[in-house]
LUMLUMDREN-2810 file (N, C-alpha, C; in Angstrom, 1 decimal):
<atoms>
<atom><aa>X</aa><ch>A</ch><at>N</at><xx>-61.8</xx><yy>-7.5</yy><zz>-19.4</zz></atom>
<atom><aa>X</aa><ch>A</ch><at>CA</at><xx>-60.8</xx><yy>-8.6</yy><zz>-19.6</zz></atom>
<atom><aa>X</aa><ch>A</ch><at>C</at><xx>-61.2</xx><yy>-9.3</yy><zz>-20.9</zz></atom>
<atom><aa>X</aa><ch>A</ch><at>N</at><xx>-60.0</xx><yy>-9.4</yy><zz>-22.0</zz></atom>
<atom><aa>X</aa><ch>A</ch><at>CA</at><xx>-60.6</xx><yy>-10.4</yy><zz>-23.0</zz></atom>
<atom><aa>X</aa><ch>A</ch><at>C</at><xx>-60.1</xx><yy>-11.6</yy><zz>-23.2</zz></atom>
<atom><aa>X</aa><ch>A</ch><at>N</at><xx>-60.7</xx><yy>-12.2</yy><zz>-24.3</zz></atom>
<atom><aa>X</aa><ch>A</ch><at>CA</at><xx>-60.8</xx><yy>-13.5</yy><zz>-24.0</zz></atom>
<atom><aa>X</aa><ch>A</ch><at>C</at><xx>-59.3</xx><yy>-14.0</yy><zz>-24.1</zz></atom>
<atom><aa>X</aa><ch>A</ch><at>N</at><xx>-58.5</xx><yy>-13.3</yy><zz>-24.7</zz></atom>
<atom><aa>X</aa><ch>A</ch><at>CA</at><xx>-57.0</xx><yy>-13.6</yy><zz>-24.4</zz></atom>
<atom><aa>X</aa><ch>A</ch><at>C</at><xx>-55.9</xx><yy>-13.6</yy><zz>-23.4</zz></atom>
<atom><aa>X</aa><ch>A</ch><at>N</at><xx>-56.6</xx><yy>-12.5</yy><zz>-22.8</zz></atom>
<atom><aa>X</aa><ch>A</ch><at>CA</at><xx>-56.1</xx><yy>-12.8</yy><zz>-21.7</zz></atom>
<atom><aa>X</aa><ch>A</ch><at>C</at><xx>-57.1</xx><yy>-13.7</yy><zz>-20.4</zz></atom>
<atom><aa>X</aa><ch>A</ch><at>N</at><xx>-58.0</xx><yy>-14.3</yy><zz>-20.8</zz></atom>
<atom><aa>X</aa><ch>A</ch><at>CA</at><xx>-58.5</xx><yy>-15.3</yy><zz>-20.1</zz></atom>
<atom><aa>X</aa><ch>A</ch><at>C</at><xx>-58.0</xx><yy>-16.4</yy><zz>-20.2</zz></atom>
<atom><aa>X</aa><ch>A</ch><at>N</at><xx>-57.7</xx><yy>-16.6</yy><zz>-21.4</zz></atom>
<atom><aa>X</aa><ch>A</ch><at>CA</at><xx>-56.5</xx><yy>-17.5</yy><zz>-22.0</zz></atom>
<atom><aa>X</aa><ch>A</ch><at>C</at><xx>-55.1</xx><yy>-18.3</yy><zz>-21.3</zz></atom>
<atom><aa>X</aa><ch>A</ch><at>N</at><xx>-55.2</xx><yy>-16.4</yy><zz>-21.6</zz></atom>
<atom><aa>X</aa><ch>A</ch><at>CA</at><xx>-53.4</xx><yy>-16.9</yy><zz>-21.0</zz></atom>
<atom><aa>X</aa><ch>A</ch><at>C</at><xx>-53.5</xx><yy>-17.2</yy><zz>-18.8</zz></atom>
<atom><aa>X</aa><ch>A</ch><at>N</at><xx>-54.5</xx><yy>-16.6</yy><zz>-18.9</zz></atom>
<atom><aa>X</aa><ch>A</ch><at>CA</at><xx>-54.5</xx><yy>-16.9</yy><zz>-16.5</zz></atom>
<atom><aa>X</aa><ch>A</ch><at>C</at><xx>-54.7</xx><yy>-18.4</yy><zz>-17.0</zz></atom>
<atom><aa>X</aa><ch>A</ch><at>N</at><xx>-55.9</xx><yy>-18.8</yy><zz>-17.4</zz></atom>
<atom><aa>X</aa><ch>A</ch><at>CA</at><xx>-55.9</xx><yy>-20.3</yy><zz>-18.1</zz></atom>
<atom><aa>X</aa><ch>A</ch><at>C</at><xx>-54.6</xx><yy>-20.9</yy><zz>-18.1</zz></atom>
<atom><aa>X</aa><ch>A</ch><at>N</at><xx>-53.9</xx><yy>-20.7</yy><zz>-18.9</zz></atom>
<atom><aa>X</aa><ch>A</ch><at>CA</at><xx>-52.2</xx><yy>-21.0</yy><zz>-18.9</zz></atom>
<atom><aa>X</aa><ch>A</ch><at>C</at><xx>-51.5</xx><yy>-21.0</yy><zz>-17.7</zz></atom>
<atom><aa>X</aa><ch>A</ch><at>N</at><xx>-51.3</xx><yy>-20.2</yy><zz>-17.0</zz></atom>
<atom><aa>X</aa><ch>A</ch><at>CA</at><xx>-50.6</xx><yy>-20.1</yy><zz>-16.3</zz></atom>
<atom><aa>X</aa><ch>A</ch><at>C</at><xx>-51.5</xx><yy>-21.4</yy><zz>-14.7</zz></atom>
<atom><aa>X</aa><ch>A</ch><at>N</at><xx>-53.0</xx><yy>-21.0</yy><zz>-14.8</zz></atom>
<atom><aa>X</aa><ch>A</ch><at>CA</at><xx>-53.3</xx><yy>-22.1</yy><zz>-13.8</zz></atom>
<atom><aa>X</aa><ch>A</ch><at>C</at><xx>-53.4</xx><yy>-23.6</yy><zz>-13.9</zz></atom>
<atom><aa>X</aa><ch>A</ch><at>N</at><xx>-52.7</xx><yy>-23.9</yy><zz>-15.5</zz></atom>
<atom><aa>X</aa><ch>A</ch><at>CA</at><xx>-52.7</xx><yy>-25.5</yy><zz>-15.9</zz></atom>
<atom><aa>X</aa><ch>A</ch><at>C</at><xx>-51.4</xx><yy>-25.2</yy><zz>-15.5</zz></atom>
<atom><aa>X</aa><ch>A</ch><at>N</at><xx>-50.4</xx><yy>-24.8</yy><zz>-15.7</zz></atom>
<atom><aa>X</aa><ch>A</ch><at>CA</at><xx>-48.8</xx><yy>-25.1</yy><zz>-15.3</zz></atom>
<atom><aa>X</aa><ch>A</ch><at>C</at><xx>-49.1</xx><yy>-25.4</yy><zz>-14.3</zz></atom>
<atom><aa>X</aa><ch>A</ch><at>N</at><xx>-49.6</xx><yy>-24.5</yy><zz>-13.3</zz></atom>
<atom><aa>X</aa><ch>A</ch><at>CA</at><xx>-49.3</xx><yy>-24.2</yy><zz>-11.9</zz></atom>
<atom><aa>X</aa><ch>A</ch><at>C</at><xx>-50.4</xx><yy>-25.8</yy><zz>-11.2</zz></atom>
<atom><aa>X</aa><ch>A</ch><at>N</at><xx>-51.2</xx><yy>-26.0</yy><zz>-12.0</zz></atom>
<atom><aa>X</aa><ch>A</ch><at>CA</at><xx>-52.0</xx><yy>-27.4</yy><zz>-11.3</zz></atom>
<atom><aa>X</aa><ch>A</ch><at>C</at><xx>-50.8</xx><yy>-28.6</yy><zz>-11.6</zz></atom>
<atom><aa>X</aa><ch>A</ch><at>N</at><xx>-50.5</xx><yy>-28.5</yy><zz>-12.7</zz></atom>
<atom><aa>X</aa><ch>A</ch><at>CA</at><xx>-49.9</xx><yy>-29.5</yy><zz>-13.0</zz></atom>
<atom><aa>X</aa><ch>A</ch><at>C</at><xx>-48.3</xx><yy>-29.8</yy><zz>-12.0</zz></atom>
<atom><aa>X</aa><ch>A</ch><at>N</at><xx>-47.6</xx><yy>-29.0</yy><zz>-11.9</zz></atom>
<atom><aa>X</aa><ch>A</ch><at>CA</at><xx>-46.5</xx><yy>-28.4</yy><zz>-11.1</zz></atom>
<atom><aa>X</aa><ch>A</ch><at>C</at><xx>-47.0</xx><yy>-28.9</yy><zz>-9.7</zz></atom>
<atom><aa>X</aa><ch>A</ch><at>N</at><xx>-47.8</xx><yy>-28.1</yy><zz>-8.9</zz></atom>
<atom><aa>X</aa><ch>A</ch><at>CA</at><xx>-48.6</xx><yy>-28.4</yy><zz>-7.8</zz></atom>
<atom><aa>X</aa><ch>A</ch><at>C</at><xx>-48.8</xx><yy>-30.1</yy><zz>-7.4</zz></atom>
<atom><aa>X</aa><ch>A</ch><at>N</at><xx>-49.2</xx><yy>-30.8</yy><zz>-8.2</zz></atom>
<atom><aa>X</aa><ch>A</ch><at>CA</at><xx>-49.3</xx><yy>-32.1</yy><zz>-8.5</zz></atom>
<atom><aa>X</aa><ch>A</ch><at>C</at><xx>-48.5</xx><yy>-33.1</yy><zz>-8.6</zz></atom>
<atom><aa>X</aa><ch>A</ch><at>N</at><xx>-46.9</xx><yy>-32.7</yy><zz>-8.9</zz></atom>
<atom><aa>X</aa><ch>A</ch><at>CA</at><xx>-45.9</xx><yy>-33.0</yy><zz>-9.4</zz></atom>
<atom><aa>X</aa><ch>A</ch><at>C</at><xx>-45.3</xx><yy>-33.4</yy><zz>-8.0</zz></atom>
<atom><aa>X</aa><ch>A</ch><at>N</at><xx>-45.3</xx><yy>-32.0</yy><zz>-7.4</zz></atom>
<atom><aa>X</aa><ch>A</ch><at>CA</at><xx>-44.5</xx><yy>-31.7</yy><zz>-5.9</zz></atom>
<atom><aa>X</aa><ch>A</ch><at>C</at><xx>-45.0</xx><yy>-32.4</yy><zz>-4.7</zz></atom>
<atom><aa>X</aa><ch>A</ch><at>N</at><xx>-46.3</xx><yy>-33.2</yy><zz>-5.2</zz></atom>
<atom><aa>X</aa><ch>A</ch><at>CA</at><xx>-46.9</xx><yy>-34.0</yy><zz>-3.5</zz></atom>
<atom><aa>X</aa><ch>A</ch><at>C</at><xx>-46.1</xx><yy>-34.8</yy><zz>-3.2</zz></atom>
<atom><aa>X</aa><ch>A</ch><at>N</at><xx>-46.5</xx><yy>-35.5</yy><zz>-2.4</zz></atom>
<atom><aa>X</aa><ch>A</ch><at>CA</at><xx>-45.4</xx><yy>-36.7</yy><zz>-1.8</zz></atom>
<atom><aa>X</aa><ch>A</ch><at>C</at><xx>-46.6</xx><yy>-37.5</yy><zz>-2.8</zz></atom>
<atom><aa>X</aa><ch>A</ch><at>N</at><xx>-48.4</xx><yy>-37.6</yy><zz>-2.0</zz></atom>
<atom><aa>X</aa><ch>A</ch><at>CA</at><xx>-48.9</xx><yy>-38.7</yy><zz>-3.1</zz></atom>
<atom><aa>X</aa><ch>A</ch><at>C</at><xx>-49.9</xx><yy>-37.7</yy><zz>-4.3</zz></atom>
<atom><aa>X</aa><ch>A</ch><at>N</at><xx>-49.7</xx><yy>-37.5</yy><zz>-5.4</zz></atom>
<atom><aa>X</aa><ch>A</ch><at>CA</at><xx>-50.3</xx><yy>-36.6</yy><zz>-6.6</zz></atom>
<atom><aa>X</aa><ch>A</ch><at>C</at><xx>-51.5</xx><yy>-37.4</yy><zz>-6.7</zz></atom>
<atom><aa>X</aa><ch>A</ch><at>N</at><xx>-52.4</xx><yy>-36.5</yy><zz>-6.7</zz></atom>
<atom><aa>X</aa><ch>A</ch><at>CA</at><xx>-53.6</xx><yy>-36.8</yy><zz>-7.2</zz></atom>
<atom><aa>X</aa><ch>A</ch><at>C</at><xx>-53.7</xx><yy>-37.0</yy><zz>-8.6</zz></atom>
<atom><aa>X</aa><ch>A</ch><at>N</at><xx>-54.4</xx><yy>-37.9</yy><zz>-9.1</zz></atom>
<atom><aa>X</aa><ch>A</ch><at>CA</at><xx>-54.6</xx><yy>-38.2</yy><zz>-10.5</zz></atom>
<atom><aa>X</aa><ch>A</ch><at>C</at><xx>-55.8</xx><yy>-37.5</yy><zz>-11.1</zz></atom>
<atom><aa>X</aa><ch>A</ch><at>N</at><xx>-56.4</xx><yy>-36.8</yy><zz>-10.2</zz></atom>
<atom><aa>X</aa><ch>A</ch><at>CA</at><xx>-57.6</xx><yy>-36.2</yy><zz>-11.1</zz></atom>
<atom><aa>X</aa><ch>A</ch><at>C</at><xx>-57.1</xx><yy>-34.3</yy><zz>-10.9</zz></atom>
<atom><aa>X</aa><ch>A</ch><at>N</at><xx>-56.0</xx><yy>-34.2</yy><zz>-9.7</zz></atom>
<atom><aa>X</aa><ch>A</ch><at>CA</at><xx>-55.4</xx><yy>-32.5</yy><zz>-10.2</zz></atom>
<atom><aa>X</aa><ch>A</ch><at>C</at><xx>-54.8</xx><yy>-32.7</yy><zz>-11.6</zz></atom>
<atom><aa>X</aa><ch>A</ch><at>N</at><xx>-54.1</xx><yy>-33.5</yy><zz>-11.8</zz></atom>
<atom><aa>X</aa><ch>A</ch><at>CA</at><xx>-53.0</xx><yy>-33.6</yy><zz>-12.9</zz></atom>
<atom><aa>X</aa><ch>A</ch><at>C</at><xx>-53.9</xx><yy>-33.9</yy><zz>-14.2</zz></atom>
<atom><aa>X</aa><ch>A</ch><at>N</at><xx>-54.9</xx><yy>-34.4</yy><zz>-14.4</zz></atom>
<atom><aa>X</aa><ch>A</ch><at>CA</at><xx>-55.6</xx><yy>-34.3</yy><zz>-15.5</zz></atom>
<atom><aa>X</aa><ch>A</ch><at>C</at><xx>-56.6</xx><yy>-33.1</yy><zz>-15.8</zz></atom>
<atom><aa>X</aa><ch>A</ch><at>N</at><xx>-57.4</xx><yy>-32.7</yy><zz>-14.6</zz></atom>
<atom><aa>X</aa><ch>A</ch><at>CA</at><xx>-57.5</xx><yy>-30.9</yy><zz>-14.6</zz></atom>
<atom><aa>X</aa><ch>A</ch><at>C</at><xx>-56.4</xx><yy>-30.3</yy><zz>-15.1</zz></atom>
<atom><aa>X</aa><ch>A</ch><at>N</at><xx>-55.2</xx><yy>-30.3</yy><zz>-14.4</zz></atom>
<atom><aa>X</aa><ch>A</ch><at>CA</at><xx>-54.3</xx><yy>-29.3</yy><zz>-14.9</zz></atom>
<atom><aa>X</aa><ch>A</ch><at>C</at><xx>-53.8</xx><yy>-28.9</yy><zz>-16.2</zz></atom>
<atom><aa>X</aa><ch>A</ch><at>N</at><xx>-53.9</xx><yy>-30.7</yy><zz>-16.7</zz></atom>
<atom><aa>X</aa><ch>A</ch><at>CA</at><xx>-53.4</xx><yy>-30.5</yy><zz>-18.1</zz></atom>
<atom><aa>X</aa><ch>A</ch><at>C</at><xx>-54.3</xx><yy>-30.5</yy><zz>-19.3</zz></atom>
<atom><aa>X</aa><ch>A</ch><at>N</at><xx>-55.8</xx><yy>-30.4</yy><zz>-18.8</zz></atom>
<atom><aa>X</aa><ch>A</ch><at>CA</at><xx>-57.0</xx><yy>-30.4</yy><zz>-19.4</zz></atom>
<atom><aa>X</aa><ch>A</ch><at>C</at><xx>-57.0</xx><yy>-29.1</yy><zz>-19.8</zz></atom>
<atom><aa>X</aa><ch>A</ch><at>N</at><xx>-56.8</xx><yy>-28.4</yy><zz>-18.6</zz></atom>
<atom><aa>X</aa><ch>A</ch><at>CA</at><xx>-56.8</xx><yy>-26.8</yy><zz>-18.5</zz></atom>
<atom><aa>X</aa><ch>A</ch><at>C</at><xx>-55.6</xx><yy>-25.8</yy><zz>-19.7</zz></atom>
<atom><aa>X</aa><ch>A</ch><at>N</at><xx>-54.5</xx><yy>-26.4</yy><zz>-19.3</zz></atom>
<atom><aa>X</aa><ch>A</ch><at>CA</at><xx>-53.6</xx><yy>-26.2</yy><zz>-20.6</zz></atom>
<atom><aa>X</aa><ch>A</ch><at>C</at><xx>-53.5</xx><yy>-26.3</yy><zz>-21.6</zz></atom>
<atom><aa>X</aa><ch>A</ch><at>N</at><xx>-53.9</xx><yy>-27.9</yy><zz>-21.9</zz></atom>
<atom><aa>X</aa><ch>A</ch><at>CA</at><xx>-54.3</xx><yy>-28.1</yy><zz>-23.4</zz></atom>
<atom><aa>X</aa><ch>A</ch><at>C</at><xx>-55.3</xx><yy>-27.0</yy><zz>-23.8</zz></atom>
<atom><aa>X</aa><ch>A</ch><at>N</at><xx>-56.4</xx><yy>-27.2</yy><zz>-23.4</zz></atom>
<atom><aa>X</aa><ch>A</ch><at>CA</at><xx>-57.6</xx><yy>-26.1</yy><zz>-23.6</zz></atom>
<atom><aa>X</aa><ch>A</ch><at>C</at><xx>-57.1</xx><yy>-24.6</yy><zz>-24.3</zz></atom>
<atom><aa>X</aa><ch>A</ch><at>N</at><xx>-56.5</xx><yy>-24.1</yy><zz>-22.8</zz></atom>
<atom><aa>X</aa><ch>A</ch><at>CA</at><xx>-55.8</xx><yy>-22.8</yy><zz>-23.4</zz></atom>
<atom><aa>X</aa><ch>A</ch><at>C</at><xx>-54.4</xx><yy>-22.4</yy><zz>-24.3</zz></atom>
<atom><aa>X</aa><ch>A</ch><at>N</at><xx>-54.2</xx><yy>-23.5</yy><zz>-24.3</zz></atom>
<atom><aa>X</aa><ch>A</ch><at>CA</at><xx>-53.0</xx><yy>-23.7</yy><zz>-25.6</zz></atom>
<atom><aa>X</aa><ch>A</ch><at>C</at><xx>-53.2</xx><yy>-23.6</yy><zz>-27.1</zz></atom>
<atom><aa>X</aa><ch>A</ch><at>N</at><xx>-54.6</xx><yy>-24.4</yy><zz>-26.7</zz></atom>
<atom><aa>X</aa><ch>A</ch><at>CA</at><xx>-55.7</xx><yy>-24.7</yy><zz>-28.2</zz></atom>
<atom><aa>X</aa><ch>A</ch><at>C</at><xx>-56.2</xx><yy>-23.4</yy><zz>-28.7</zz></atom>
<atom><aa>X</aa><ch>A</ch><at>N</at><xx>-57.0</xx><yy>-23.0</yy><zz>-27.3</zz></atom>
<atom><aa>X</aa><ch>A</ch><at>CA</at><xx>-57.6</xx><yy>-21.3</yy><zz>-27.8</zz></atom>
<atom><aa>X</aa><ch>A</ch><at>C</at><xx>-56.6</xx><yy>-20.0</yy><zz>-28.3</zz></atom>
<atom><aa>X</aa><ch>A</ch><at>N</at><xx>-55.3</xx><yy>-20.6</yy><zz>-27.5</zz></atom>
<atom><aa>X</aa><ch>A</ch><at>CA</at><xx>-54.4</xx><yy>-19.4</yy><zz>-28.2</zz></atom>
<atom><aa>X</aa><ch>A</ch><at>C</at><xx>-53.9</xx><yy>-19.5</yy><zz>-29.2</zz></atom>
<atom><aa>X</aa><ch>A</ch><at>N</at><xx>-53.5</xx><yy>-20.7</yy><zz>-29.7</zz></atom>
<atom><aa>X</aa><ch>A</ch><at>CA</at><xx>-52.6</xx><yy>-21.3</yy><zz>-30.9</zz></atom>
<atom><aa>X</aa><ch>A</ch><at>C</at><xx>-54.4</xx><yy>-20.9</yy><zz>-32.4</zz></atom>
<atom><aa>X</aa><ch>A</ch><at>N</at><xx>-55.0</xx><yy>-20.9</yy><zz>-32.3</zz></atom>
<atom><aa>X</aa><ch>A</ch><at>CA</at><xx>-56.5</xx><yy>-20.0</yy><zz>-33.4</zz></atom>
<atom><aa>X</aa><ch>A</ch><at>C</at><xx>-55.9</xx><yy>-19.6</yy><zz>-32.9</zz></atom>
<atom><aa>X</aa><ch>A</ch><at>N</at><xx>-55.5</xx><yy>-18.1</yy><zz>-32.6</zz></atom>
<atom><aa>X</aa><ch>A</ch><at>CA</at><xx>-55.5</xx><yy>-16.8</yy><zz>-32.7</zz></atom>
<atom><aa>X</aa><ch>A</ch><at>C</at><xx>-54.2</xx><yy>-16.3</yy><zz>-33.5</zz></atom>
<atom><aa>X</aa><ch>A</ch><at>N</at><xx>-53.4</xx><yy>-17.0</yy><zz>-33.8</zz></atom>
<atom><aa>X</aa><ch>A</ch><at>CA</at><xx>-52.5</xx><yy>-17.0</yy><zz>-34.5</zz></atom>
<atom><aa>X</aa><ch>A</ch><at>C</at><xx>-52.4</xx><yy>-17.5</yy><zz>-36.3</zz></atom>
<atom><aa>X</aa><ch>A</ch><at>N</at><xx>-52.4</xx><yy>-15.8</yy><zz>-36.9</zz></atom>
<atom><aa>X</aa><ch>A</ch><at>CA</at><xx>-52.8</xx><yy>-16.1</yy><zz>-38.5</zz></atom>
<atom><aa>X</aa><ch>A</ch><at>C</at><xx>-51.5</xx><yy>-16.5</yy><zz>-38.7</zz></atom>
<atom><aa>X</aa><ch>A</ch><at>N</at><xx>-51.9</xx><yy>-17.4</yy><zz>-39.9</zz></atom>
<atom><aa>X</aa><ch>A</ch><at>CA</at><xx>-51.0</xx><yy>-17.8</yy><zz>-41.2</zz></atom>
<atom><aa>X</aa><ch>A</ch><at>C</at><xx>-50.3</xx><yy>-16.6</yy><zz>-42.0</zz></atom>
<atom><aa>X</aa><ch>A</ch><at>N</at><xx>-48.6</xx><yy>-17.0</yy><zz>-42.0</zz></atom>
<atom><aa>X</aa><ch>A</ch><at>CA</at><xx>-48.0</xx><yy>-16.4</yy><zz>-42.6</zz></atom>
<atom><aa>X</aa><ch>A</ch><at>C</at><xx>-48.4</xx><yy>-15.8</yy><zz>-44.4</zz></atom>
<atom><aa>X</aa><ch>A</ch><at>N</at><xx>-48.5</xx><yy>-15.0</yy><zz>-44.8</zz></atom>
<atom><aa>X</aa><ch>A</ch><at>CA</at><xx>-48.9</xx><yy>-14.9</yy><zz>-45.8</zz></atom>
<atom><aa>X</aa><ch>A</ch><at>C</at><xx>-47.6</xx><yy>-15.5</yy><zz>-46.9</zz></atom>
<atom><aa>X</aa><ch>A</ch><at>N</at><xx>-48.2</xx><yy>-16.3</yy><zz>-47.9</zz></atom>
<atom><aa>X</aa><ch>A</ch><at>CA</at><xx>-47.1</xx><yy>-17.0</yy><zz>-49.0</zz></atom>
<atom><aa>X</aa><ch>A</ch><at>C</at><xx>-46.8</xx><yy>-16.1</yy><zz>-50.1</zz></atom>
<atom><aa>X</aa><ch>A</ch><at>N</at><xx>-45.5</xx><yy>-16.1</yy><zz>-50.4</zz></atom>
<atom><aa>X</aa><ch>A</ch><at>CA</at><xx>-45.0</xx><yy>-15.3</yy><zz>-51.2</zz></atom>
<atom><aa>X</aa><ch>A</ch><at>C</at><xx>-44.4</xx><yy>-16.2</yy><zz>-52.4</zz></atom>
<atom><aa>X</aa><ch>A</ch><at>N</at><xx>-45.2</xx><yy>-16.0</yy><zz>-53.5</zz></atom>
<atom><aa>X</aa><ch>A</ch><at>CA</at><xx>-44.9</xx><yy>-16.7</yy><zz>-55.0</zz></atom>
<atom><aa>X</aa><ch>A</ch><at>C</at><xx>-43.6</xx><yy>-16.7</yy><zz>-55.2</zz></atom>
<atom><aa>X</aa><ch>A</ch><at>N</at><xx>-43.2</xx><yy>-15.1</yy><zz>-55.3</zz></atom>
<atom><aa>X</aa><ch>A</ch><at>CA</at><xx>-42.3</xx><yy>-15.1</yy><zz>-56.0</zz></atom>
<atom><aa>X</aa><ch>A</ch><at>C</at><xx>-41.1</xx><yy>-14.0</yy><zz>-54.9</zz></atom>
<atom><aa>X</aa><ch>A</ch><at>N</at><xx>-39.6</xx><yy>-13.5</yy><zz>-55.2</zz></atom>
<atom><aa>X</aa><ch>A</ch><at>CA</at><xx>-39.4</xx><yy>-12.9</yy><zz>-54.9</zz></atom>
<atom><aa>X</aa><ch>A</ch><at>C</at><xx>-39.1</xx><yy>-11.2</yy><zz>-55.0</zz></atom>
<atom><aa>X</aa><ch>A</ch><at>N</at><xx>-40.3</xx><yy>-10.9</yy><zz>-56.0</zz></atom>
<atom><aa>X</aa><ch>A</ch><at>CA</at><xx>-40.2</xx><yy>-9.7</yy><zz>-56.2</zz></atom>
<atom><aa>X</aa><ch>A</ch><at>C</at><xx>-41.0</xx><yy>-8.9</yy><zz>-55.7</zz></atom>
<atom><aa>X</aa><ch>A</ch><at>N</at><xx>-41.0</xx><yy>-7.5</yy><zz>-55.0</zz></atom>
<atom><aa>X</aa><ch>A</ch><at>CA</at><xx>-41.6</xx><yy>-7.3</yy><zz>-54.3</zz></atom>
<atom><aa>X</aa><ch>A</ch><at>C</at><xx>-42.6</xx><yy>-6.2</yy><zz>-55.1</zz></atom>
<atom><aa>X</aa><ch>A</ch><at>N</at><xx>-42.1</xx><yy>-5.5</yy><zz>-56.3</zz></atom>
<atom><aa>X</aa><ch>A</ch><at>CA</at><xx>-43.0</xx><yy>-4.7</yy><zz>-56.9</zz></atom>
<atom><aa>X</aa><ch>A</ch><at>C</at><xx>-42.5</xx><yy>-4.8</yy><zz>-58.6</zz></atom>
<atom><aa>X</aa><ch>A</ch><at>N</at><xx>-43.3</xx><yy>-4.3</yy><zz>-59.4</zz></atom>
<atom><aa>X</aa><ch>A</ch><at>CA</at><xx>-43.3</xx><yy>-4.4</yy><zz>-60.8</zz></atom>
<atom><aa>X</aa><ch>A</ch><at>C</at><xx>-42.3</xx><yy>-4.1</yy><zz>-61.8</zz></atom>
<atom><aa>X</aa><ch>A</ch><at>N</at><xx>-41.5</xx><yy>-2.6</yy><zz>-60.5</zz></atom>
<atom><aa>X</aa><ch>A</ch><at>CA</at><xx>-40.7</xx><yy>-2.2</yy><zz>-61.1</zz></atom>
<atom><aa>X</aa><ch>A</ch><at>C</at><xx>-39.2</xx><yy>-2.7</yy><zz>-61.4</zz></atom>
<atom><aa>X</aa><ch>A</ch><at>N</at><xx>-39.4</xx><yy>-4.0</yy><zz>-60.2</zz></atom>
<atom><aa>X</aa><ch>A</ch><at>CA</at><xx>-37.8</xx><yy>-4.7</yy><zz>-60.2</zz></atom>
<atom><aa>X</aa><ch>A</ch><at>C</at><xx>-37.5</xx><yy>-5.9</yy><zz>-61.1</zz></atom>
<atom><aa>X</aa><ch>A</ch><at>N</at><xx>-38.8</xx><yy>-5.7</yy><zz>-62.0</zz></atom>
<atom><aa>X</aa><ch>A</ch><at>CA</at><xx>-38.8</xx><yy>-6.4</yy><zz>-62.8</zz></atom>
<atom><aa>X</aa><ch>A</ch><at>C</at><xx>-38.1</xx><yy>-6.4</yy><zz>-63.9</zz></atom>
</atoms>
């Protein structure tokens, strides 16, 4: 398993805490800050893994269209 997709179960088990928490009649204040502890977290770790668009000076793509 890698770490991205550890990531993303991470994800899906802060929704699901948070959601869970939501639906009680009385919500616990310490699921609901797990839950969204856990989210943030994996939100954080996935959002690094995502490179930067590479910047383009100009719009020409080769020498020739020059």
């Amino acid at each position: 398993m890698s770490k991205r997709s550890i990531y993303y179960l991470c994800l899906v088990l802060g929704i699901a805490l948070v959601l869970v928490s939501e639906f009680q009649e009385t919500p616990s204040i310490l699921l609901q800050i797990c839950g969204l502890s856990v989210l943030m977290l994996s939100l954080y770790q996935l959002s690094k893994g995502i490179e930067d668009r590479p910047s383009k000076d100009s719009f020409i793509e080769n020498d020739e269209e020059e």
